[in-house]
NULO-8120 format. One record per residue: residue number from 1; residue in one letter; chain; y, x, z of N, C-alpha, C, O in turn. Coordinates in steps of 0.2 Angstrom, whole numbers. Example, Ala and Ser with C-alpha at 12.3 -4.5 7.8 and 13.67 -1.06 7.14 Angstrom:
residues 2
resi_resn_chain_n_c2_n_c1_n_c3_ca_c2_ca_c1_ca_c3_c_c2_c_c1_c_c3_o_c2_o_c1_o_c3
1_A_A_-28_66_39_-22_62_39_-16_66_39_-17_71_42;
2_S_A_-11_64_35_-5_68_36_0_64_39_6_67_40;
end
This chain:
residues 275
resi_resn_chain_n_c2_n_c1_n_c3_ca_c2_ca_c1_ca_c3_c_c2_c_c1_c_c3_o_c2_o_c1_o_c3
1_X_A_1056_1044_684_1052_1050_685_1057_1056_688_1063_1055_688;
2_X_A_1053_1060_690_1057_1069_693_1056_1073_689_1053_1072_684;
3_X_A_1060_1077_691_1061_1084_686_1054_1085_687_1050_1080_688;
4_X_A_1053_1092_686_1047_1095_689_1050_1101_691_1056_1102_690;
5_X_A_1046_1104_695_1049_1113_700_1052_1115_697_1050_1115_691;
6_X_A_1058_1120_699_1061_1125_695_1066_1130_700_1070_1128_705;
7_X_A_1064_1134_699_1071_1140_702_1076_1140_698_1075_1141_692;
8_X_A_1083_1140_702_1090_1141_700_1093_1147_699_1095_1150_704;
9_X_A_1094_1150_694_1101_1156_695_1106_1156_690_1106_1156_684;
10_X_A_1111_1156_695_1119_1154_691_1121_1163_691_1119_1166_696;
11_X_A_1124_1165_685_1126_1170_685_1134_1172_685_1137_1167_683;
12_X_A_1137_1178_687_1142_1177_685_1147_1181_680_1152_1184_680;
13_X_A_1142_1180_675_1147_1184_669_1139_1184_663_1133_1185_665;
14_X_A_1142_1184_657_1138_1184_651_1133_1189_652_1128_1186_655;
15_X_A_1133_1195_652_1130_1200_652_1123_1199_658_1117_1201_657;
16_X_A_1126_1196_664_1121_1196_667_1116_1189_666_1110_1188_667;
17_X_A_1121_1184_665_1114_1181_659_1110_1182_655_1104_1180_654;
18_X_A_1114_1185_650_1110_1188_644_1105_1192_647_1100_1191_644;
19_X_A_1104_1197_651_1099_1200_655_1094_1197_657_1088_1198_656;
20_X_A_1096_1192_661_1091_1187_667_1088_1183_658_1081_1182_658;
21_X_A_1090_1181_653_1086_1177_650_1082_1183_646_1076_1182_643;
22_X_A_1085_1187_646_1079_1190_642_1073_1194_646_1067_1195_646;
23_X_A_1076_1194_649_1071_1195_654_1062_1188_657_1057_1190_658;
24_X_A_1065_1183_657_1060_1179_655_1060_1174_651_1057_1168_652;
25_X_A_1062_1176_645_1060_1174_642_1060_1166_640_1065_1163_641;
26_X_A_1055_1163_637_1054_1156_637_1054_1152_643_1055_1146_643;
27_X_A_1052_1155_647_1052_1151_655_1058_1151_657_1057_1149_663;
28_X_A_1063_1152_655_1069_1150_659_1076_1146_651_1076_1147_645;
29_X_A_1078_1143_655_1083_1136_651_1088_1138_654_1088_1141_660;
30_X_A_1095_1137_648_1103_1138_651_1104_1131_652_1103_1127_648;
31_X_A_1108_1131_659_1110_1125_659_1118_1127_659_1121_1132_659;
32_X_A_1121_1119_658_1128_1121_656_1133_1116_660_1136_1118_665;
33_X_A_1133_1108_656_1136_1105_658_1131_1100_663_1134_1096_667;
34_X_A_1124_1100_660_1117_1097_662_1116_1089_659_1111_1087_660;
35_X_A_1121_1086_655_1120_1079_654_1115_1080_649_1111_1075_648;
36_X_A_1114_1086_644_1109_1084_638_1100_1084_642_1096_1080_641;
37_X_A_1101_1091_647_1095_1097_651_1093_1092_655_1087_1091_655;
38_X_A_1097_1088_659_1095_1088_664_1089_1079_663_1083_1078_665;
39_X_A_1093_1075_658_1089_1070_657_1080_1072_654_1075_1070_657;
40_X_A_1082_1077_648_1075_1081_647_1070_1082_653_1064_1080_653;
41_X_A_1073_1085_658_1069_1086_664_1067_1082_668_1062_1083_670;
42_X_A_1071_1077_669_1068_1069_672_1062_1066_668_1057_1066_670;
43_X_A_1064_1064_659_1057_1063_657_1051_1067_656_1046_1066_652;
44_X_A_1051_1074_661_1046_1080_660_1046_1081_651_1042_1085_648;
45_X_A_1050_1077_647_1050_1083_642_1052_1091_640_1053_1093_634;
46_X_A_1055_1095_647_1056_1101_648_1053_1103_653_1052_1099_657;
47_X_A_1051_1109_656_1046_1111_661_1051_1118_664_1049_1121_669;
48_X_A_1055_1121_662_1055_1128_662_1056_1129_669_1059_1126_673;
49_X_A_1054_1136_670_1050_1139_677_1058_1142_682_1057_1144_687;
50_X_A_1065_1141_676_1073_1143_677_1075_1138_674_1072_1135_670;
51_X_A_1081_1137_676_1089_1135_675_1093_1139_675_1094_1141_680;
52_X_A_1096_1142_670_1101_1148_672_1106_1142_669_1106_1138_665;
53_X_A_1110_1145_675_1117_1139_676_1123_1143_673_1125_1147_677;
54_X_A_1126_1142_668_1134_1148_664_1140_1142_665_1145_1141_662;
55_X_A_1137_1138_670_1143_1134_671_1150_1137_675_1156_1134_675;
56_X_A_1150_1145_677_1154_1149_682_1155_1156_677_1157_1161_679;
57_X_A_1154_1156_669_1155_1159_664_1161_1156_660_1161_1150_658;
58_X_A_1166_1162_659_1167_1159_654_1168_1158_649_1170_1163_646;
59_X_A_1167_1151_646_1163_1152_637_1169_1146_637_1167_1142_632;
60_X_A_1174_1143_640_1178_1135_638_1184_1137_635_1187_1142_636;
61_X_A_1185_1132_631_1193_1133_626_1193_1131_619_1189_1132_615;
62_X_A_1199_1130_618_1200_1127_613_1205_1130_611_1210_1130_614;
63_X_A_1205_1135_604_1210_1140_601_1209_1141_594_1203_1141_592;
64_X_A_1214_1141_590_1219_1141_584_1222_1145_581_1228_1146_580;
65_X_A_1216_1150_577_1219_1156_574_1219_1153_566_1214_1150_564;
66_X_A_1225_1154_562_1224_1153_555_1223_1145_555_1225_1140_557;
67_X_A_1216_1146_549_1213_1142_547_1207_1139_550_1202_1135_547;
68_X_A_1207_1140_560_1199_1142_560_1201_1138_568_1204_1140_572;
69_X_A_1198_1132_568_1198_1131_577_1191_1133_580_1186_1132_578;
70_X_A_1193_1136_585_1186_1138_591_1185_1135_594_1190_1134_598;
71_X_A_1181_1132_596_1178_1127_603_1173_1131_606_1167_1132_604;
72_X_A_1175_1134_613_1169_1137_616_1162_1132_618_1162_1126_616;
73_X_A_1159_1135_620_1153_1132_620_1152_1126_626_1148_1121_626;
74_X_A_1156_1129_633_1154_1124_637_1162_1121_639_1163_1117_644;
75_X_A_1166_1123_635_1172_1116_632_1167_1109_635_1161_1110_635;
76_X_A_1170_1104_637_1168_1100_639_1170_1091_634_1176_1090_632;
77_X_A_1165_1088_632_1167_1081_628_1173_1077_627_1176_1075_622;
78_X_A_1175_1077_637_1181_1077_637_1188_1081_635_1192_1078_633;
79_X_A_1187_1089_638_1191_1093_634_1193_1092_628_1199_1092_627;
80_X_A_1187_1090_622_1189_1088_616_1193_1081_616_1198_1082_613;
81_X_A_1192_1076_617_1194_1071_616_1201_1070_617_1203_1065_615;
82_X_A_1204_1075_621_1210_1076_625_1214_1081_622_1219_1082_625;
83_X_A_1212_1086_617_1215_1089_615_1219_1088_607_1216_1086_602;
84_X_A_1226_1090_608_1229_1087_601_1229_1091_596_1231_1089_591;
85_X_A_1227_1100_598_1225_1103_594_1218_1099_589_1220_1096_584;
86_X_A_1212_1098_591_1207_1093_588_1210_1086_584_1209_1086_578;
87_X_A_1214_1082_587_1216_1078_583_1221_1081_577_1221_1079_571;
88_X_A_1224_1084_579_1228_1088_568_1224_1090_568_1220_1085_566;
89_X_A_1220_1096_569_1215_1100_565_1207_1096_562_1204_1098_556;
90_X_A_1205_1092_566_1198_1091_564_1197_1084_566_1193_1082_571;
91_X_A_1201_1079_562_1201_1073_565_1193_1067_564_1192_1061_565;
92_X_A_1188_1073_562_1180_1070_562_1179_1070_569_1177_1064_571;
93_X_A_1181_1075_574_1179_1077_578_1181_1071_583_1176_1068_586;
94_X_A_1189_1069_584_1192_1065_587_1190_1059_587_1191_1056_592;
95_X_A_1187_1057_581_1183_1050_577_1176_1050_582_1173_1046_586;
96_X_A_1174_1053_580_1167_1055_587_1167_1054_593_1164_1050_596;
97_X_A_1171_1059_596_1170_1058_603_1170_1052_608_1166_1051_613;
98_X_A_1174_1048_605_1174_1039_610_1169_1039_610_1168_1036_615;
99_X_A_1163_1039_607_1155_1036_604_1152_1039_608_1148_1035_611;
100_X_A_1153_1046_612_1148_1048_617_1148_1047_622_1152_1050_626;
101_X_A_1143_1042_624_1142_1040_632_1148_1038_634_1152_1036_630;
102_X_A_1149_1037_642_1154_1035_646_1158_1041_648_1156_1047_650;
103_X_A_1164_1038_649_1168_1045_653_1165_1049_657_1166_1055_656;
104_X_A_1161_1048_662_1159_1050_666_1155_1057_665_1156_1063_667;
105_X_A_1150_1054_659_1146_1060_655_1151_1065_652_1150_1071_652;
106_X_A_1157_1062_648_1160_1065_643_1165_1071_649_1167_1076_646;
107_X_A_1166_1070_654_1168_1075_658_1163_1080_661_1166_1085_664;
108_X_A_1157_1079_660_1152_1084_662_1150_1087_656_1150_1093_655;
109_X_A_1147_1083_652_1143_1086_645_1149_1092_640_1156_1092_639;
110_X_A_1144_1096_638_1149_1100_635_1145_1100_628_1140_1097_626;
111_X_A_1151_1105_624_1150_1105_617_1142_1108_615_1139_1107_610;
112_X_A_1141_1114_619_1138_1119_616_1131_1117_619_1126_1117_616;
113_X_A_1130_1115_625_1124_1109_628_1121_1106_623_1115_1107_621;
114_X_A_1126_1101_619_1122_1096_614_1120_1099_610_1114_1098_609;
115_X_A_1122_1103_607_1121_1107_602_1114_1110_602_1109_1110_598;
116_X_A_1114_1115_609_1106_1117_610_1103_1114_610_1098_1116_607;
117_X_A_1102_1109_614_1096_1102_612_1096_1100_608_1090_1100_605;
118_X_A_1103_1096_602_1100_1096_597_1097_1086_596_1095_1083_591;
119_X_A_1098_1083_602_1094_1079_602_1097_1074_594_1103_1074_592;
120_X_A_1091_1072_591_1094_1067_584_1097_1062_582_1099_1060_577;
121_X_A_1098_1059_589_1103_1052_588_1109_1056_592_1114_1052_593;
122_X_A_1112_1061_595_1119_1063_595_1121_1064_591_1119_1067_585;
123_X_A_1128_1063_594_1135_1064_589_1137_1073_586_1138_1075_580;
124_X_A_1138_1075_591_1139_1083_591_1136_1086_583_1140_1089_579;
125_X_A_1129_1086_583_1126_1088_579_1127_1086_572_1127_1091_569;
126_X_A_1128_1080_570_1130_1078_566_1137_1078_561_1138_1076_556;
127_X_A_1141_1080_567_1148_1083_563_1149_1087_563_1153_1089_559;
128_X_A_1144_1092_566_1145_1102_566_1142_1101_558_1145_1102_553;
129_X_A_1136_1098_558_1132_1098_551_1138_1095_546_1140_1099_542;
130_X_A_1140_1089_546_1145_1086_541_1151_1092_540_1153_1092_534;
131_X_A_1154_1096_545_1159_1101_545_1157_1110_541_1160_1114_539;
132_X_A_1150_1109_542_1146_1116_540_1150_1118_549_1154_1113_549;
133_X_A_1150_1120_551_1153_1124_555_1150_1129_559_1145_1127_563;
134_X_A_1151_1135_560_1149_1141_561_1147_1141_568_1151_1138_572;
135_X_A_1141_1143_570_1138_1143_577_1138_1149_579_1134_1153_576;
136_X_A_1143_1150_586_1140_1159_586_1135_1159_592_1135_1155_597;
137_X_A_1132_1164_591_1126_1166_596_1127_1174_599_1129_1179_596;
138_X_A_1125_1176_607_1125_1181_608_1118_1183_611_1116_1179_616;
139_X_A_1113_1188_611_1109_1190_616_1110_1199_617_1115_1203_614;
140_X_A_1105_1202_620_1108_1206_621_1107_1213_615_1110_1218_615;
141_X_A_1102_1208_609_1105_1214_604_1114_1214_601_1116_1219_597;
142_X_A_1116_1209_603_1122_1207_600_1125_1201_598_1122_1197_601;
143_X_A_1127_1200_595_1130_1195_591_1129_1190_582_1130_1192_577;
144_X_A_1128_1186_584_1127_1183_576_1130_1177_576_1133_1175_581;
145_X_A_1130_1173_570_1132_1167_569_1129_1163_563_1130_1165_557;
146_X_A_1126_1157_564_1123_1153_561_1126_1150_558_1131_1148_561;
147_X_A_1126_1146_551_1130_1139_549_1126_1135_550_1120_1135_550;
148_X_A_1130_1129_552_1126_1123_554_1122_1121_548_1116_1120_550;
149_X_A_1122_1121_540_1116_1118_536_1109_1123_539_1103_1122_537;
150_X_A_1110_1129_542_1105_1133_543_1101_1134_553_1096_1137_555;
151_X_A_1106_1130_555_1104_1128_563_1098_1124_566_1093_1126_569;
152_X_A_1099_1119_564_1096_1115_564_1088_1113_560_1087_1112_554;
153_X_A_1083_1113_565_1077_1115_561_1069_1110_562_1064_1110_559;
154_X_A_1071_1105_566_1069_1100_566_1066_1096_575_1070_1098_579;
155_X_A_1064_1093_577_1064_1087_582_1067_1092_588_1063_1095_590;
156_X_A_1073_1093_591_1076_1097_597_1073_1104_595_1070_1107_600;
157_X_A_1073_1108_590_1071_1112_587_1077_1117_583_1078_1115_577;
158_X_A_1081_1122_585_1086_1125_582_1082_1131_580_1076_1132_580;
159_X_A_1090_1135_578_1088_1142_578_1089_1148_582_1088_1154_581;
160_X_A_1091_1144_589_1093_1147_594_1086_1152_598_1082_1148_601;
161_X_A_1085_1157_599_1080_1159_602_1079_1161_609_1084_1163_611;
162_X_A_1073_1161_612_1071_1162_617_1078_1170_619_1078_1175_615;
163_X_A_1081_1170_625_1086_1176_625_1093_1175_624_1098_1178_626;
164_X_A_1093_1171_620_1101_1170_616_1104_1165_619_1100_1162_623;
165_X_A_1113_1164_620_1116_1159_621_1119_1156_617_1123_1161_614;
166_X_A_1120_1153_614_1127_1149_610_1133_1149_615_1134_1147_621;
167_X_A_1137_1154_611_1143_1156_615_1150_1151_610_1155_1150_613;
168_X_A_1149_1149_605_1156_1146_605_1153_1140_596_1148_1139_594;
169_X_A_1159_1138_594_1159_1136_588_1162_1134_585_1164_1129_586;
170_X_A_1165_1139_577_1169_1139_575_1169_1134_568_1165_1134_563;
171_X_A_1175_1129_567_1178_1125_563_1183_1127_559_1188_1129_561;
172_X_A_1183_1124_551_1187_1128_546_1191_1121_548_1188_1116_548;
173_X_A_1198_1123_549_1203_1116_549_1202_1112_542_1201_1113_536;
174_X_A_1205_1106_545_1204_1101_537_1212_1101_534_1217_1103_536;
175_X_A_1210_1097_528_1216_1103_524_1219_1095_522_1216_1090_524;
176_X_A_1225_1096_518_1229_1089_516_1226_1086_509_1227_1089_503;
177_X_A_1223_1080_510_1219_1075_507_1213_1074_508_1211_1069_507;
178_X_A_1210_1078_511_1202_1078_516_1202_1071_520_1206_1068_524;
179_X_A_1196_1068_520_1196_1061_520_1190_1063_525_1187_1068_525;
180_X_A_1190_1058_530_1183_1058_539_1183_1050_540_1187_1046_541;
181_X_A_1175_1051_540_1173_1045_544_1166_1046_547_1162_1050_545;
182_X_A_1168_1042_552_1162_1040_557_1162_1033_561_1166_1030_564;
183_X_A_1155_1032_559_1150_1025_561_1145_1028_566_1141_1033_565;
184_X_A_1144_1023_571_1138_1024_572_1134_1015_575_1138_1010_575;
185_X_A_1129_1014_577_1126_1007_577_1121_1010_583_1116_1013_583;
186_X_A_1123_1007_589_1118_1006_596_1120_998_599_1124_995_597;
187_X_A_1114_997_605_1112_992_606_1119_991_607_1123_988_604;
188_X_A_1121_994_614_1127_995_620_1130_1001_619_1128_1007_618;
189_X_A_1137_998_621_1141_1001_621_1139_1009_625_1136_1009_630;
190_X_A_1141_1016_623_1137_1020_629_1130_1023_626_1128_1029_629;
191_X_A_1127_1020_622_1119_1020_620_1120_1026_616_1125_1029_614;
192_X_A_1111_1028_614_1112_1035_611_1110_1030_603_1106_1025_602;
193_X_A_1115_1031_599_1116_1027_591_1109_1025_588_1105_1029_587;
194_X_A_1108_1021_588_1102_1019_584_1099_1023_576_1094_1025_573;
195_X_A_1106_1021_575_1107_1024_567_1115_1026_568_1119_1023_572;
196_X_A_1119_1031_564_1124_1032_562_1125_1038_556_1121_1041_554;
197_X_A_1133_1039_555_1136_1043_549_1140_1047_551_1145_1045_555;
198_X_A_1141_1051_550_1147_1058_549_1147_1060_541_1143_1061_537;
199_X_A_1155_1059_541_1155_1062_533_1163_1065_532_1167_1063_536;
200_X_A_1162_1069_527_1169_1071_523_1170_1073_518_1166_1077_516;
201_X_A_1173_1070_516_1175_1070_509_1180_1076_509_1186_1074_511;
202_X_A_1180_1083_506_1184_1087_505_1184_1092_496_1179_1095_494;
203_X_A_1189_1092_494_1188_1097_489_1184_1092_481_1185_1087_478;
204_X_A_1181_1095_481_1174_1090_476_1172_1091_479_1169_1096_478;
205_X_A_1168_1088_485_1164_1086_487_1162_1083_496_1165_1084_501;
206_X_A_1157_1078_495_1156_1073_500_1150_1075_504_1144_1074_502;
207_X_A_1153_1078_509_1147_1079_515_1144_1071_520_1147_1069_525;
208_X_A_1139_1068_517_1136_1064_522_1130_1066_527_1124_1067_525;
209_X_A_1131_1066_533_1128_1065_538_1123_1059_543_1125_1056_548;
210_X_A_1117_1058_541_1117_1054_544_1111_1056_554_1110_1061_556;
211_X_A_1111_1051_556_1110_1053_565_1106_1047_568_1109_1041_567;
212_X_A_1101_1048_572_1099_1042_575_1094_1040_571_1091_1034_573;
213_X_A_1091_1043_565_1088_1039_558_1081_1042_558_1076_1039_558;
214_X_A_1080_1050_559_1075_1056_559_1075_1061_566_1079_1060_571;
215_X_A_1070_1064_564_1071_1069_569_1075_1078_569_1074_1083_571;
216_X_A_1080_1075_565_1086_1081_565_1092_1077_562_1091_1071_559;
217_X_A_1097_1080_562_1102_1076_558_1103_1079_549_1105_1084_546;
218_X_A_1100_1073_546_1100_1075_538_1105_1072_533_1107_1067_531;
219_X_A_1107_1078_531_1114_1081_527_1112_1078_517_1108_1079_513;
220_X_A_1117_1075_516_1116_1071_510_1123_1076_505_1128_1073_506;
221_X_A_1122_1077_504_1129_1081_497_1130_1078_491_1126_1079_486;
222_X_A_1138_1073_490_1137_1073_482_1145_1076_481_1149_1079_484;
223_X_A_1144_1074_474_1150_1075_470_1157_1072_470_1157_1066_467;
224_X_A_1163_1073_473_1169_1069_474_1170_1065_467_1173_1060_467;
225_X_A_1169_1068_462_1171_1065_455_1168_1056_453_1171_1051_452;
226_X_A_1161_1057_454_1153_1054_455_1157_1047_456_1161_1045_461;
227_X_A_1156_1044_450_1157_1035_452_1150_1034_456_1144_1035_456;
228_X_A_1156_1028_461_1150_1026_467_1144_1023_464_1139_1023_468;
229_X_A_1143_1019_459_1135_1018_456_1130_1021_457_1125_1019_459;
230_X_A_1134_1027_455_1131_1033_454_1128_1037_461_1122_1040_462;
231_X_A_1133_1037_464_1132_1042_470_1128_1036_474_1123_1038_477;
232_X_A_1129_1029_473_1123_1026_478_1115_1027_477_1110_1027_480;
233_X_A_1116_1027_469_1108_1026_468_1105_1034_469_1099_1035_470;
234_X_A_1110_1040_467_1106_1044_470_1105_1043_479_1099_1043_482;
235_X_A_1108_1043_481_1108_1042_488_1101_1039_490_1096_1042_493;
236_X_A_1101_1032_488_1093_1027_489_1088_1033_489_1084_1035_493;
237_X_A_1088_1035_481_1082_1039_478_1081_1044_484_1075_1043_487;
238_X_A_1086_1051_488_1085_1056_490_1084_1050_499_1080_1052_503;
239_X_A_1086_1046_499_1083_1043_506_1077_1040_507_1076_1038_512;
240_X_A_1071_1040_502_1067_1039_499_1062_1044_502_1057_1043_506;
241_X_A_1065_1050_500_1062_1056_502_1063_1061_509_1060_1066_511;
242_X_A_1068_1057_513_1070_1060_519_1065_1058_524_1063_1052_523;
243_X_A_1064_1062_529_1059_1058_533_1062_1055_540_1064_1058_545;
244_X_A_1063_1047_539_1064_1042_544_1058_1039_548_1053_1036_546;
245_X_A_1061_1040_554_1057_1040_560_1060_1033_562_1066_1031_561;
246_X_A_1055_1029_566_1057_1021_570_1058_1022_574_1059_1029_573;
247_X_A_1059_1021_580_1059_1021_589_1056_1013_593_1053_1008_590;
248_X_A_1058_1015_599_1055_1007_602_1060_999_599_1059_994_601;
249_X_A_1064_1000_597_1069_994_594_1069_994_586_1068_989_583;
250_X_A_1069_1000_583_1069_998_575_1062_1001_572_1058_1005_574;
251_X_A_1062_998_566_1056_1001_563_1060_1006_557_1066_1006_556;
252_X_A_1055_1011_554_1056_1015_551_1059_1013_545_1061_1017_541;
253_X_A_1059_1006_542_1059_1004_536_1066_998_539_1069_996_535;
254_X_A_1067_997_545_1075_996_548_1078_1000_545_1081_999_540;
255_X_A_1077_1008_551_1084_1014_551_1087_1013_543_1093_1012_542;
256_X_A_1080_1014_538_1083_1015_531_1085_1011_528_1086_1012_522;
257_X_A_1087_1004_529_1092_999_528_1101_1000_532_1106_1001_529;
258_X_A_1099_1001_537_1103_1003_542_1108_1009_538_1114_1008_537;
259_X_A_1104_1012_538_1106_1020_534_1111_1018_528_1116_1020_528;
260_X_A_1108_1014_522_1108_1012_516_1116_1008_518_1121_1009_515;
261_X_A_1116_1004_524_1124_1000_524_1128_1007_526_1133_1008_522;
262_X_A_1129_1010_531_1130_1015_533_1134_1018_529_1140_1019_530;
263_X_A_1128_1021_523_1131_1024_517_1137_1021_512_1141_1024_509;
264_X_A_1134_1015_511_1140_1012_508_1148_1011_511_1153_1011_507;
265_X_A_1147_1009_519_1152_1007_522_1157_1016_521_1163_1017_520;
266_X_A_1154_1020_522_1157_1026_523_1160_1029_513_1166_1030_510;
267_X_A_1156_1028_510_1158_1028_505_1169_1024_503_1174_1026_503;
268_X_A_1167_1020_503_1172_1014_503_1177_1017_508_1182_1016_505;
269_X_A_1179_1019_513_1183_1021_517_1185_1027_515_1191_1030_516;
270_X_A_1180_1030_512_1182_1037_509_1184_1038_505_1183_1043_502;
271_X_A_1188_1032_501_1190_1031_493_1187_1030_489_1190_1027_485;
272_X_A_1180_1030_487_1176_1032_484_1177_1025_478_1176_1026_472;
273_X_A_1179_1018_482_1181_1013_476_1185_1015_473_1183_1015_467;
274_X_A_1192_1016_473_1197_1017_470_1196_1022_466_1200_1022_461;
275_X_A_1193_1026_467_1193_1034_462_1189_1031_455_1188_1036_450;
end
């Protein structure tokens, strides 16, 4: 399939985006690195009447204040993967990226891209949520910042609105003893996961992620203390109540099998026997 029609305006400086999007409103889409947007548009599940292009903006970089790493928004997949700031500070991150598509993608797609689409079997999504990490947002009444448990709203559905950009995204560094894994399970190598996990285990407490299962990425919380018996059968129980969705490969009663190994697999690497 094709796109469908659409008019182009690249701007050159925020302000002047932020203007041009409020100005129409829903009828116009920020494009950025194009790998999430542009697929969208080939299978006509996006129609918008704009592209605004912030590829000649600048929102890229990776910076280390304190406790706190910043990833701009159209930072690029590869930026991150390449960066050894990300590998000490947020080594979820680092754990991830090989997962995303082919190099090829991973030097055009950017961070804040995936983000806004939001798509449910990506990776991106699923570590921001596993990390909690701060989304910041600009339109032209100013500035805000979302937490990821509060972003994310259901099938390519945030809380991003009509006018606004996602201008960067901010990450609390991990601290010494904080435990990261990530799983994910596709046909081929390159594929978008069928099913997968982001998790960490910090402080008392264990952020599981799962992706690829439903139609958002759904955030499972326990107790670091919690013997794994324990922690598994709540698990089952609250997986019972999540809503998983099948696709053309797995059935819905797959993913949560899938899911169910997942979780165990990632438990076990996070210590979780030995404790």
């Amino acid at each position: 399939m094709k796109a469908p029609g659409f008019k182009y305006f690249k701007p050159a400086a925020l302000d002047e985006a932020l203007h041009f999007l409020h100005k129409h409103g829903d009828a116009a889409r920020v494009l950025a690195g194009g790998q999430s947007l542009l697929a969208t548009l080939n299978l006509r599940l996006s129609a918008p009447d704009w592209l605004v292009d912030i590829s000649g903006i600048s929102l890229r970089g990776i910076t280390c204040h304190g406790d706190t790493v910043r990833i701009g928004a159209t930072t690029t997949h590869r930026d991150i993967e390449r960066s050894a700031v990300v590998h000490e500070r947020l080594p979820l991150l680092a754990l991830a990226v090989p997962h995303i598509a082919h190099q090829a993608i991973r030097s055009r797609g950017t961070l804040g891209g995936s983000l806004a689409l939001a798509d449910p079997a990506a990776e991106w999504p699923a570590v921001v949520l596993a990390l909690n990490a701060a989304i910041e947002i600009r339109s032209l009444e100013g500035s805000r910042t979302v937490m990821a448990e509060d972003y994310f709203k259901g099938l390519y559905e945030t809380d991003l609105q009509a006018g606004e950009i996602l201008t960067g995204i901010a990450f609390k560094c991990c601290s010494d003893g904080d435990r990261h894994y990530f799983r994910e399970l596709s046909r081929r190598n390159g594929d978008y996961a069928s099913a997968g996990i982001a998790a960490v285990r910090s402080g008392g407490q264990v952020r599981f992620v799962l992706f690829g299962v439903g139609v958002m990425p759904l955030l499972y919380k326990a107790d670091a203390s919690e013997a794994l018996p324990d922690m598994s059968a709540r698990f089952h129980s609250a997986l019972e109540s999540m809503e998983i969705v099948g696709d053309l490969f797995f059935s819905a009663a797959s993913k949560r099998k899938l899911a169910r190994e997942l979780f165990e697999r990632a438990c076990i690497e996070l210590g979780k026997v030995i404790d």
